[in-house]
PAKEGU-809698 format. One record per atom (N, C-alpha, C, O): atom name; x negated, y, z. Coordinates in Angstrom, 1 decimal. Layout:
BEGIN
CA, X, Y, Z;
...
END
This chain:
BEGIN
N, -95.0, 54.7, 81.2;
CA, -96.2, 54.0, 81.7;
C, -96.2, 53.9, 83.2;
O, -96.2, 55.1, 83.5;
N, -96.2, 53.2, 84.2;
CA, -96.3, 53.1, 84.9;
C, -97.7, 53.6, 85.5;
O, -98.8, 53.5, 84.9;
N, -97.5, 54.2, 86.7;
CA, -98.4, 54.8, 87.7;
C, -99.6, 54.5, 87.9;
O, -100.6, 55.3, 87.9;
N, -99.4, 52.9, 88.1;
CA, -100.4, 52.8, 88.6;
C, -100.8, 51.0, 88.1;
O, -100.6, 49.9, 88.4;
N, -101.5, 52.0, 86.9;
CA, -101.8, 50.5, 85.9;
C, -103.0, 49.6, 86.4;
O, -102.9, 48.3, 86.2;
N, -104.0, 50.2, 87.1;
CA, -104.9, 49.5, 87.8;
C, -104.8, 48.4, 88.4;
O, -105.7, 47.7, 88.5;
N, -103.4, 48.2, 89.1;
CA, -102.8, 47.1, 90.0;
C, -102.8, 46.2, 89.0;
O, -102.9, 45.1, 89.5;
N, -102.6, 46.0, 87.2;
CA, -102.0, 45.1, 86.3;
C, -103.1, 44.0, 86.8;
O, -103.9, 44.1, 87.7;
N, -103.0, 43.2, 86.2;
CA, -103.7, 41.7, 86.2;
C, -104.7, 41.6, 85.5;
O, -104.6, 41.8, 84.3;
N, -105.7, 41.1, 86.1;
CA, -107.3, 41.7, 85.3;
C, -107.9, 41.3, 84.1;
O, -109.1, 41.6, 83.8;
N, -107.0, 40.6, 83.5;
CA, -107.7, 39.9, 81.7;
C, -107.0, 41.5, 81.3;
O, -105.9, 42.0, 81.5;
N, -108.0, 41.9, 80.7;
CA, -108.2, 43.1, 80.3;
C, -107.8, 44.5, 80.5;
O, -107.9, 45.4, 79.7;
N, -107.4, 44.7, 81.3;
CA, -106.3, 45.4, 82.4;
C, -105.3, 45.8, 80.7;
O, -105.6, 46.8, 80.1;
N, -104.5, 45.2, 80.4;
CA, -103.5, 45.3, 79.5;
C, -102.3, 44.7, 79.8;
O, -102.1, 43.5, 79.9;
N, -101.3, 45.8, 79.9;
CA, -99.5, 46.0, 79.9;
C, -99.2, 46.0, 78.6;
O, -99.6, 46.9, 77.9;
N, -98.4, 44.8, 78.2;
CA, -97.8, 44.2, 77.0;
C, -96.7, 44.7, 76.9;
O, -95.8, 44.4, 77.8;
N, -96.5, 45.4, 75.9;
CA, -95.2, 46.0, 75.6;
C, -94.1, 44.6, 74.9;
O, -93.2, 44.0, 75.5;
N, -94.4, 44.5, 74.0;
CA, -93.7, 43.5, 73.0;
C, -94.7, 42.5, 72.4;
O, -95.7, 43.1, 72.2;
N, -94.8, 41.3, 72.0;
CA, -95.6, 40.2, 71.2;
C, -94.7, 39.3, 70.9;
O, -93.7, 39.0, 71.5;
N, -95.4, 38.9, 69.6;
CA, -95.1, 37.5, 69.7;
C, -96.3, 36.8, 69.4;
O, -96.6, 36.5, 68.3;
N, -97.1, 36.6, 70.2;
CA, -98.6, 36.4, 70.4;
C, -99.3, 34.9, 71.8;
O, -99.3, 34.7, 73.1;
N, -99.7, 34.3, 70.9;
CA, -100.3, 33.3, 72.3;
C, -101.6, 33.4, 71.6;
O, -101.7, 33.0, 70.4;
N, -102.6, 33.8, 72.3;
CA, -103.6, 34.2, 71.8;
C, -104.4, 32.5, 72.3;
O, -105.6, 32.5, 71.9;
N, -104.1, 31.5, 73.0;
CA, -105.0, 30.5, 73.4;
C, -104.8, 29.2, 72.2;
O, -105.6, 28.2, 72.0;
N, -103.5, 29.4, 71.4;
CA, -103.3, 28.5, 70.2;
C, -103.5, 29.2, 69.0;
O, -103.0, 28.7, 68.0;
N, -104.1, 30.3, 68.9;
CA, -104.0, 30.9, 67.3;
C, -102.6, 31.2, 67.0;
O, -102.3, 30.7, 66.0;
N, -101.9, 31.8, 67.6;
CA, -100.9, 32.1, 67.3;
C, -99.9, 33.3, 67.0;
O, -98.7, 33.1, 67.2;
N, -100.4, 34.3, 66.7;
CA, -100.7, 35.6, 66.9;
C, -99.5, 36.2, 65.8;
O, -99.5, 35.5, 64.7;
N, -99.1, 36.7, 65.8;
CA, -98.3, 37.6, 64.8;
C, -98.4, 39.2, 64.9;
O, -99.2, 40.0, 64.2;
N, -97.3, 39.7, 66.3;
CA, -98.3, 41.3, 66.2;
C, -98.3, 41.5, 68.0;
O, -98.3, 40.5, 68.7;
N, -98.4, 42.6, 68.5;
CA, -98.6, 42.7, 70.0;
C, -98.6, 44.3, 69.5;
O, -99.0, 44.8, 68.4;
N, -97.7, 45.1, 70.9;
CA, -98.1, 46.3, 71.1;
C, -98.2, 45.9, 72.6;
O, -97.6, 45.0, 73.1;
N, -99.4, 46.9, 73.4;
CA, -99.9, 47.0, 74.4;
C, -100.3, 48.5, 74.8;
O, -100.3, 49.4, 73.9;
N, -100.6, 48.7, 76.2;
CA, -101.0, 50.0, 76.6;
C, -102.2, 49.4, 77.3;
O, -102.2, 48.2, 77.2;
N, -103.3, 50.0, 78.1;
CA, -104.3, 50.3, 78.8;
C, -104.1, 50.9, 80.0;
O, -103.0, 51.6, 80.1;
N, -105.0, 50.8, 80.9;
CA, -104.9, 51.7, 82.1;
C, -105.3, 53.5, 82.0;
O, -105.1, 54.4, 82.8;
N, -106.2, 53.4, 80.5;
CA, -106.3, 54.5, 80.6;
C, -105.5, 55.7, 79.5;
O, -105.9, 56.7, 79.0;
N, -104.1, 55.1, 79.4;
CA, -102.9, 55.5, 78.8;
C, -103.1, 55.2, 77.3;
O, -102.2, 55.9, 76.8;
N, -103.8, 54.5, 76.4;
CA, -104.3, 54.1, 75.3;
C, -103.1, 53.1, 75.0;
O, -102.7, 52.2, 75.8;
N, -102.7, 53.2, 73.9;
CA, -101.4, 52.4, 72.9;
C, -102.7, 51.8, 72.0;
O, -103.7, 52.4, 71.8;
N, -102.4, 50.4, 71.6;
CA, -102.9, 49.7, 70.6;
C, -101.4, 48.8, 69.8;
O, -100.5, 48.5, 70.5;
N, -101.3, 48.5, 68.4;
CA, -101.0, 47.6, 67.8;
C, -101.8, 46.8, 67.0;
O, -102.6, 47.3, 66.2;
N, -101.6, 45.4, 67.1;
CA, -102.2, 44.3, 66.3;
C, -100.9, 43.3, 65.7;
O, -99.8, 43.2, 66.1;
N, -101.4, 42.8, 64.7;
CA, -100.8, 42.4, 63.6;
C, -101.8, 41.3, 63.1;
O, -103.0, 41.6, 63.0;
N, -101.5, 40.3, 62.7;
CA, -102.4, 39.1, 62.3;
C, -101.9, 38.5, 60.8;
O, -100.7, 38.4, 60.5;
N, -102.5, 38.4, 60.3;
CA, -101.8, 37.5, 58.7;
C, -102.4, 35.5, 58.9;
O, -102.3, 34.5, 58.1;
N, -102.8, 35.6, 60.0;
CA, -103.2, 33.9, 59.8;
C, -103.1, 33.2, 61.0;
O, -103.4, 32.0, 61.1;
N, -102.5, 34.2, 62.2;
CA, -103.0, 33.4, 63.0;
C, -103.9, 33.8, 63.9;
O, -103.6, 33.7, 65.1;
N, -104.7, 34.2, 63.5;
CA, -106.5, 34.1, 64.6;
C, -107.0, 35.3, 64.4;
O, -107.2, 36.0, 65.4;
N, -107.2, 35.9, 63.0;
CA, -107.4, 37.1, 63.0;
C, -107.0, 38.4, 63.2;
O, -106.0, 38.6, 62.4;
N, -107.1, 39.6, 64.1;
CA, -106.1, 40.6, 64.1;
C, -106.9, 42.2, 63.8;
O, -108.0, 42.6, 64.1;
N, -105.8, 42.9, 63.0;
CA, -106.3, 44.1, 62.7;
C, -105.4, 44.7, 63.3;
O, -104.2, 44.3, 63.4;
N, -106.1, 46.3, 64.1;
CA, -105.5, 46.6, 65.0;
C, -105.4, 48.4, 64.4;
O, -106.2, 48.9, 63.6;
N, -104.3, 48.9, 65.1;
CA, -104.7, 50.6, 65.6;
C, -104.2, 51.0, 66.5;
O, -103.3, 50.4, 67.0;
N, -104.8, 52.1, 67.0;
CA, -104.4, 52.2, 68.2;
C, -104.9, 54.0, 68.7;
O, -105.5, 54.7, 67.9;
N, -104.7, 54.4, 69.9;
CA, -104.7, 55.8, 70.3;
C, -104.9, 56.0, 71.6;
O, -104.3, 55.3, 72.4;
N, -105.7, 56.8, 72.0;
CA, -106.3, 57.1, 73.2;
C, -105.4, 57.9, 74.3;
O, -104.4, 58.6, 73.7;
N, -105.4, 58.0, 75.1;
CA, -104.2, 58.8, 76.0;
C, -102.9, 59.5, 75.7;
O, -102.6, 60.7, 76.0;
N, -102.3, 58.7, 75.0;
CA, -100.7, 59.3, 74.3;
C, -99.8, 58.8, 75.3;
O, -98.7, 59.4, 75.3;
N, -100.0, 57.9, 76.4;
CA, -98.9, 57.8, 77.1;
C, -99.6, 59.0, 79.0;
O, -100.6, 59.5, 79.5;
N, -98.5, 58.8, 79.2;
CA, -98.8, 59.9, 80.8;
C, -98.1, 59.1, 82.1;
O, -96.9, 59.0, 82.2;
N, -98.9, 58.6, 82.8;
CA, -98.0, 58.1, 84.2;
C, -97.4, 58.8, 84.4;
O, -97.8, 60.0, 84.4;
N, -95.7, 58.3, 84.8;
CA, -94.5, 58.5, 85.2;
C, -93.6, 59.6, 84.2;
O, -92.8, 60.5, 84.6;
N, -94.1, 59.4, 82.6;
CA, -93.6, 59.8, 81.8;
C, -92.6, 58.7, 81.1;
O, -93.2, 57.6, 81.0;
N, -91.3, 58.9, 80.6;
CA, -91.0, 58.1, 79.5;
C, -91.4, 58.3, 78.6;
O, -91.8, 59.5, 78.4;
N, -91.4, 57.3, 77.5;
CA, -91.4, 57.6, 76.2;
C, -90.9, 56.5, 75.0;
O, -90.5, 55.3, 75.1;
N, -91.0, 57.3, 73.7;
CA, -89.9, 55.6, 72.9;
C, -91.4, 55.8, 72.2;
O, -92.2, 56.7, 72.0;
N, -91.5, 54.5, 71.7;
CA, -92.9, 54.0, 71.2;
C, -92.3, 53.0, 69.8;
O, -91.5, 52.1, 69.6;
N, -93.1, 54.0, 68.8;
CA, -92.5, 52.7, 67.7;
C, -93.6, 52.3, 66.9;
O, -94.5, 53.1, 66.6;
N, -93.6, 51.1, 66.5;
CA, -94.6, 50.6, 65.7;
C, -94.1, 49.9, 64.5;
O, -93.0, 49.3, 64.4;
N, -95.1, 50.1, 63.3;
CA, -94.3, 49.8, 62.1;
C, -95.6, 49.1, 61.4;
O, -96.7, 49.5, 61.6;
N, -95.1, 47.7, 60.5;
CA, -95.6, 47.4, 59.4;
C, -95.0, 47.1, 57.9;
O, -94.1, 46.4, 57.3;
N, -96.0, 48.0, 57.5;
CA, -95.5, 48.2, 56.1;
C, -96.1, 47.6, 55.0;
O, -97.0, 48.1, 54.4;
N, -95.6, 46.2, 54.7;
CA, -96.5, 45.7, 54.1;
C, -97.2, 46.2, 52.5;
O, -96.7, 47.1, 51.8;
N, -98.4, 45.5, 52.1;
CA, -98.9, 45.7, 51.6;
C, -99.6, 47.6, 51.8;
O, -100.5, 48.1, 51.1;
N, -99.1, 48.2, 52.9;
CA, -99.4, 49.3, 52.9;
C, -100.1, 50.1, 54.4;
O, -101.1, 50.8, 54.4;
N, -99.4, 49.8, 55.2;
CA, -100.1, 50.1, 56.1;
C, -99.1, 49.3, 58.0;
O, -98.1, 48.6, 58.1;
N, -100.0, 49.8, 59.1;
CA, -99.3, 49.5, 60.3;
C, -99.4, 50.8, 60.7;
O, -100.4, 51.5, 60.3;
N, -98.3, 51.3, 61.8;
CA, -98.6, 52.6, 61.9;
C, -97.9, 53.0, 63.6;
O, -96.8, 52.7, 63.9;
N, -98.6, 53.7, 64.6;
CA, -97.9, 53.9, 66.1;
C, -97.1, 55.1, 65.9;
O, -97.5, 56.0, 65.1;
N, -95.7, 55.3, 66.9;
CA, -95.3, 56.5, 67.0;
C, -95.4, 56.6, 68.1;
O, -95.6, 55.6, 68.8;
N, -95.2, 58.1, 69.1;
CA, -94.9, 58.2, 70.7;
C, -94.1, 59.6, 70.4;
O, -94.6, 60.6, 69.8;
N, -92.7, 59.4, 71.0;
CA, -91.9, 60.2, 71.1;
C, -91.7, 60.9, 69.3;
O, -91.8, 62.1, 69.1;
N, -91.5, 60.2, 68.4;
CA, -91.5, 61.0, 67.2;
C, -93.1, 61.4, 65.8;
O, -93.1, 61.9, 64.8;
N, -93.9, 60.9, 66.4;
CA, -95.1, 62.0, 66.2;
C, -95.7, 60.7, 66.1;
O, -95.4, 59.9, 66.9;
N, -96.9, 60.3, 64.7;
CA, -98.0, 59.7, 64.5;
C, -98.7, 59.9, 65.2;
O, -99.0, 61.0, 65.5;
N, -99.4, 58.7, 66.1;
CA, -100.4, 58.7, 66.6;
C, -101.3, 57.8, 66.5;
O, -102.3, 58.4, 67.1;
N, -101.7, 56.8, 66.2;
CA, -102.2, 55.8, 64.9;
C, -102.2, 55.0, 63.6;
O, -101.5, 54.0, 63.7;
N, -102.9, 55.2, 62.4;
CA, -102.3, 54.0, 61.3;
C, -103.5, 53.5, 60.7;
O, -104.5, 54.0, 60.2;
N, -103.1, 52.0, 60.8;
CA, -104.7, 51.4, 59.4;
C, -104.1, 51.3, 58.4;
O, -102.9, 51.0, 58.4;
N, -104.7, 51.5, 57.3;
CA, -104.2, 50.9, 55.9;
C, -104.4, 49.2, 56.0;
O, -105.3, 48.7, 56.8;
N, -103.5, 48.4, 55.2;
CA, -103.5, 47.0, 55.2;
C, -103.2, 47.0, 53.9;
O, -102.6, 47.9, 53.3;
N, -103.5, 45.6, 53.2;
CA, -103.9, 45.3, 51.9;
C, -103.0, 43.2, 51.8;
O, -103.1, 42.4, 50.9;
N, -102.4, 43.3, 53.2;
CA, -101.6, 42.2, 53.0;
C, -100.1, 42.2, 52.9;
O, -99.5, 43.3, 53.1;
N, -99.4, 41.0, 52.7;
CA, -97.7, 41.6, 52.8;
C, -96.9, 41.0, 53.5;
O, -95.7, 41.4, 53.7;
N, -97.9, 39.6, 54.2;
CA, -97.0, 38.9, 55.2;
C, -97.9, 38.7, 56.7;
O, -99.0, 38.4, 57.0;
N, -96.9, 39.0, 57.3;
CA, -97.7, 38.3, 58.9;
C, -97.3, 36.8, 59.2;
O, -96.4, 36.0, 58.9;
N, -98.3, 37.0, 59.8;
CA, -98.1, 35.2, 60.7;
C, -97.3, 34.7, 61.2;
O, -97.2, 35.0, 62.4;
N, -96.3, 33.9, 60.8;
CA, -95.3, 33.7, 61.6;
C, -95.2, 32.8, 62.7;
O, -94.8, 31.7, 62.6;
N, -95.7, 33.3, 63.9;
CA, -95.9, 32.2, 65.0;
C, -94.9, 31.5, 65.5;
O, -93.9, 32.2, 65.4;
N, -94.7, 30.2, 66.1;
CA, -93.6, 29.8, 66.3;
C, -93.1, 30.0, 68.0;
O, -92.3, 29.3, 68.7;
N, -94.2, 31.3, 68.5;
CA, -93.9, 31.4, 69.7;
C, -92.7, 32.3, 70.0;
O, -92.8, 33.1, 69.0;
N, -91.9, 32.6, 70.6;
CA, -90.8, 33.6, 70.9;
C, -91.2, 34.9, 71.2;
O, -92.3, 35.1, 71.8;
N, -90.8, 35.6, 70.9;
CA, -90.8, 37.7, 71.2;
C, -91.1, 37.5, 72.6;
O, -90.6, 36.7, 73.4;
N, -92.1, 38.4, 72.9;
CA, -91.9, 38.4, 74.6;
C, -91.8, 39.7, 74.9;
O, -92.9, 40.3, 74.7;
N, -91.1, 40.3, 75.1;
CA, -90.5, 41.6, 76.0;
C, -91.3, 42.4, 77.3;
O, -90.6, 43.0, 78.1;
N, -92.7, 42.4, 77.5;
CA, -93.0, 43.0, 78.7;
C, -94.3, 42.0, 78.7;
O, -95.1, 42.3, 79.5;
N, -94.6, 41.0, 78.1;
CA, -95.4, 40.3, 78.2;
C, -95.8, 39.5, 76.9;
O, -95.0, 39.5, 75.9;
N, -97.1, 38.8, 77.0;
CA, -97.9, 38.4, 75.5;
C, -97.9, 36.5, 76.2;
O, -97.5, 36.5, 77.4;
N, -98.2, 35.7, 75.8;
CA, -98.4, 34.3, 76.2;
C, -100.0, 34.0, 76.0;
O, -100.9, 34.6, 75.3;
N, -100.0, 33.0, 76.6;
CA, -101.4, 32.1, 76.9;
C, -101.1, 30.5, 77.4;
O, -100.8, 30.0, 78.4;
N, -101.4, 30.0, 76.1;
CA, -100.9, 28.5, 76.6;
C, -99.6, 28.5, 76.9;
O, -99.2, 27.5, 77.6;
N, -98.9, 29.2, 76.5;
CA, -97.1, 29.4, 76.5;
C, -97.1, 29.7, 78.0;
O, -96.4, 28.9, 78.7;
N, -97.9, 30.8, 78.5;
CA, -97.4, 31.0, 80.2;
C, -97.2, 32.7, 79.6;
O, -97.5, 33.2, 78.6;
N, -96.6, 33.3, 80.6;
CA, -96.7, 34.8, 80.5;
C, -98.5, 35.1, 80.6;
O, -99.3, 34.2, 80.8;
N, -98.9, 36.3, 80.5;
CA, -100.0, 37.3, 80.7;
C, -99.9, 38.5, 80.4;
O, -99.0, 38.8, 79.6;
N, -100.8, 39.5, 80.9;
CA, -100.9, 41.1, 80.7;
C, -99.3, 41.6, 80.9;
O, -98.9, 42.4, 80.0;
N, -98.5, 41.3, 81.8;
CA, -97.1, 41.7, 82.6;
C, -97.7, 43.1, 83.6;
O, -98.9, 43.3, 83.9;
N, -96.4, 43.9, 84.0;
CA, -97.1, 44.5, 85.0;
C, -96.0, 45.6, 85.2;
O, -95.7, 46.1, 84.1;
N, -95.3, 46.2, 86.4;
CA, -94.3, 47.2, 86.9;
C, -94.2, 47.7, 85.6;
O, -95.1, 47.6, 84.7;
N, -92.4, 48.4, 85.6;
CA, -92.0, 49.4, 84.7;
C, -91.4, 48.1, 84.2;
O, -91.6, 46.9, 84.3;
N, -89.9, 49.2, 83.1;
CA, -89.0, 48.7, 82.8;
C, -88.8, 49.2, 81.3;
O, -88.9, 50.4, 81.0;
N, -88.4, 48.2, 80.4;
CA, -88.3, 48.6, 79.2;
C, -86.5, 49.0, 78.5;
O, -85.9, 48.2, 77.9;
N, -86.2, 49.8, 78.7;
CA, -84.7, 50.3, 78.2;
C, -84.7, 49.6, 76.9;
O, -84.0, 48.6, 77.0;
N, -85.1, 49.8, 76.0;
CA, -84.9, 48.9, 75.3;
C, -85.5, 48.6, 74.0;
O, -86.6, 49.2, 73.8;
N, -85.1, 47.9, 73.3;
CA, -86.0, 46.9, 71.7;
C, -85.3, 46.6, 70.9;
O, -84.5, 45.7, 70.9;
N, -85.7, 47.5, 69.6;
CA, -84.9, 46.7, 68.6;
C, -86.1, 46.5, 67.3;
O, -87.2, 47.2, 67.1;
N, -85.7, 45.6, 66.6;
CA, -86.9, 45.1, 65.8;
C, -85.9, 44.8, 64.4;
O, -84.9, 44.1, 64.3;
N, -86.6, 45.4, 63.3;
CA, -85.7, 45.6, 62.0;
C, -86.5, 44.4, 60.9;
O, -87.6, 44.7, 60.4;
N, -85.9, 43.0, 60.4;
CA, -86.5, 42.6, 59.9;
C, -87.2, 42.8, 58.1;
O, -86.6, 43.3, 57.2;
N, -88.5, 42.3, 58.0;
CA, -89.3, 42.7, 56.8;
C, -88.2, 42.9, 55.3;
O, -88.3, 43.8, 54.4;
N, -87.0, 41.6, 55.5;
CA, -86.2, 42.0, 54.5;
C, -85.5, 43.4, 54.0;
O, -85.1, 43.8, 52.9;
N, -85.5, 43.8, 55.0;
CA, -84.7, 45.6, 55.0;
C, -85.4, 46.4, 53.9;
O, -84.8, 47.2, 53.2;
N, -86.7, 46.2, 54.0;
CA, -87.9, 47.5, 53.7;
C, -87.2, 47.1, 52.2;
O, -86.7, 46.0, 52.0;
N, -87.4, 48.4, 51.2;
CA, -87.6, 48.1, 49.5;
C, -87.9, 49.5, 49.2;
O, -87.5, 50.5, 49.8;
N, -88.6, 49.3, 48.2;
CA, -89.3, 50.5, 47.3;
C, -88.2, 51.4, 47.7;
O, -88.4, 52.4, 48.5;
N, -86.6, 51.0, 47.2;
CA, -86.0, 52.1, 47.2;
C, -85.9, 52.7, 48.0;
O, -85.9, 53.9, 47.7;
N, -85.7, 52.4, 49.4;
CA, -86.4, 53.4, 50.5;
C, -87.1, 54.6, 50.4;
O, -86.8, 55.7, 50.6;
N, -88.4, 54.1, 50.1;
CA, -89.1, 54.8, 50.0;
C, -89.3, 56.2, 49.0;
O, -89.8, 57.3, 49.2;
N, -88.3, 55.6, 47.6;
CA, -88.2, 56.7, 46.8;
C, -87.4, 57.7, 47.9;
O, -87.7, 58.7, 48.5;
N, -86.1, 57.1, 47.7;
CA, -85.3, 58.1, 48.9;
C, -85.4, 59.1, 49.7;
O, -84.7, 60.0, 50.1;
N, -86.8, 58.5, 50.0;
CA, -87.6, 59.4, 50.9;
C, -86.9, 59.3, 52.5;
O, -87.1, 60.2, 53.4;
N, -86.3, 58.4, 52.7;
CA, -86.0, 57.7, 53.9;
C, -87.1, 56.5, 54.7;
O, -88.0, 55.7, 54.2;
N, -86.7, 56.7, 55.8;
CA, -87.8, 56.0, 57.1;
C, -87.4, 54.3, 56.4;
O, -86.5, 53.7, 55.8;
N, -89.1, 54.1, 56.9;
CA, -88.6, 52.5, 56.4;
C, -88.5, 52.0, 57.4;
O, -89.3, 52.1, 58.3;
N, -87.2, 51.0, 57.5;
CA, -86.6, 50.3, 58.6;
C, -87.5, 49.0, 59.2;
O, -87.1, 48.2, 60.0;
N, -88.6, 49.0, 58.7;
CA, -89.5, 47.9, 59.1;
C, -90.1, 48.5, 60.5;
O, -91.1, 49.3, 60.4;
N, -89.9, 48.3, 61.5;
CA, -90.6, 48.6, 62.8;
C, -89.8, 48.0, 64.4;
O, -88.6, 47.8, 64.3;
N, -90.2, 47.9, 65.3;
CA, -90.3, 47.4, 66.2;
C, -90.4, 48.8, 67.3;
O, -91.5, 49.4, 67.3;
N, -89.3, 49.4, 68.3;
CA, -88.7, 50.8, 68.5;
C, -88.3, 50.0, 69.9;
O, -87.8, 48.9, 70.0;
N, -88.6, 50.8, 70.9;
CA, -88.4, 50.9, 72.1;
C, -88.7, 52.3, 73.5;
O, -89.4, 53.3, 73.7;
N, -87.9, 51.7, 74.2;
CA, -88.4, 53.5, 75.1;
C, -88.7, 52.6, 76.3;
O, -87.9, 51.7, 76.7;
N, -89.9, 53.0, 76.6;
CA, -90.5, 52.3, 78.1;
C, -90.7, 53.6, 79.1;
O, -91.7, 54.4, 79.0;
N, -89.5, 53.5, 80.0;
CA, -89.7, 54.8, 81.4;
C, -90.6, 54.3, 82.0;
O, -90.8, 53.0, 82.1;
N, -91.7, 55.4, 82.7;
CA, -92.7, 55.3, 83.1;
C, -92.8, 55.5, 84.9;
O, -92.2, 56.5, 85.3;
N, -93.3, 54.9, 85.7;
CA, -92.8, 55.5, 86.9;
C, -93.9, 56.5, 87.2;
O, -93.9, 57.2, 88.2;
END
């Protein structure tokens, strides 16, 4: 998390980790974001317009790294990690999200297809496992379900 989040840009003082989200056309699929006051949120939309979120209060630490993963599991839940360790989940009761036709943005969310909520710090890196992967049998297995969106963002 960067230092000094206060400098970010003032629609909501929020640093966008990953989206694929234009929030001025209804176009929303999911968004992870942090706060200035070290607060992780994920949202996730099934239509578009509406978003259900979870999220966690001071799990990140200026000029700490950390790998951040976020998962949805349909029909079951969305869920945050920081460094290994649960740190928020809602139960959900749908099985598909919205498929927006806006692009992934890496460090930033869209508005009117411009960037917004950007801001210092560097993301090593993103990998995002698509919905097809997940199956029951996973889960019997008792193996991680490959549905999630995994990144480590060094903090200055």
């Amino acid at each position: 998390m960067p230092e000094k989040l206060a400098d970010l840009r003032p629609a909501n003082h929020v640093l966008v980790l990953a989206a694929k989200y234009d929030n001025a056309i209804n176009a929303r699929t999911f968004s992870i974001s942090t706060r200035t006051n070290g607060s992780l949120s994920f949202e996730v939309s099934k239509n578009g317009m509406s978003i259900i979120g979870c999220g966690a209060s001071s799990v990140l630490r200026p000029g700490k790294r950390a790998v951040i993963e976020a998962r949805f599991i349909p029909r079951k839940e969305i869920t945050l990690h920081v460094d290994g360790q649960q740190v928020a989940r809602k139960t959900l009761e749908y099985e598909n999200l919205h498929q927006s036709r806006v692009p992934i943005c890496i460090g930033a969310r869209l508005h009117n297809g411009k960037p917004i909520n950007f801001g210092e710090g560097v993301i090593d890196s993103y990998e995002a496992y698509p919905l097809s992967l997940a199956s029951e049998e996973n889960d019997r297995a008792g193996k991680e379900d490959p549905v999630k969106v995994k990144k480590a963002v060094p903090v200055k």
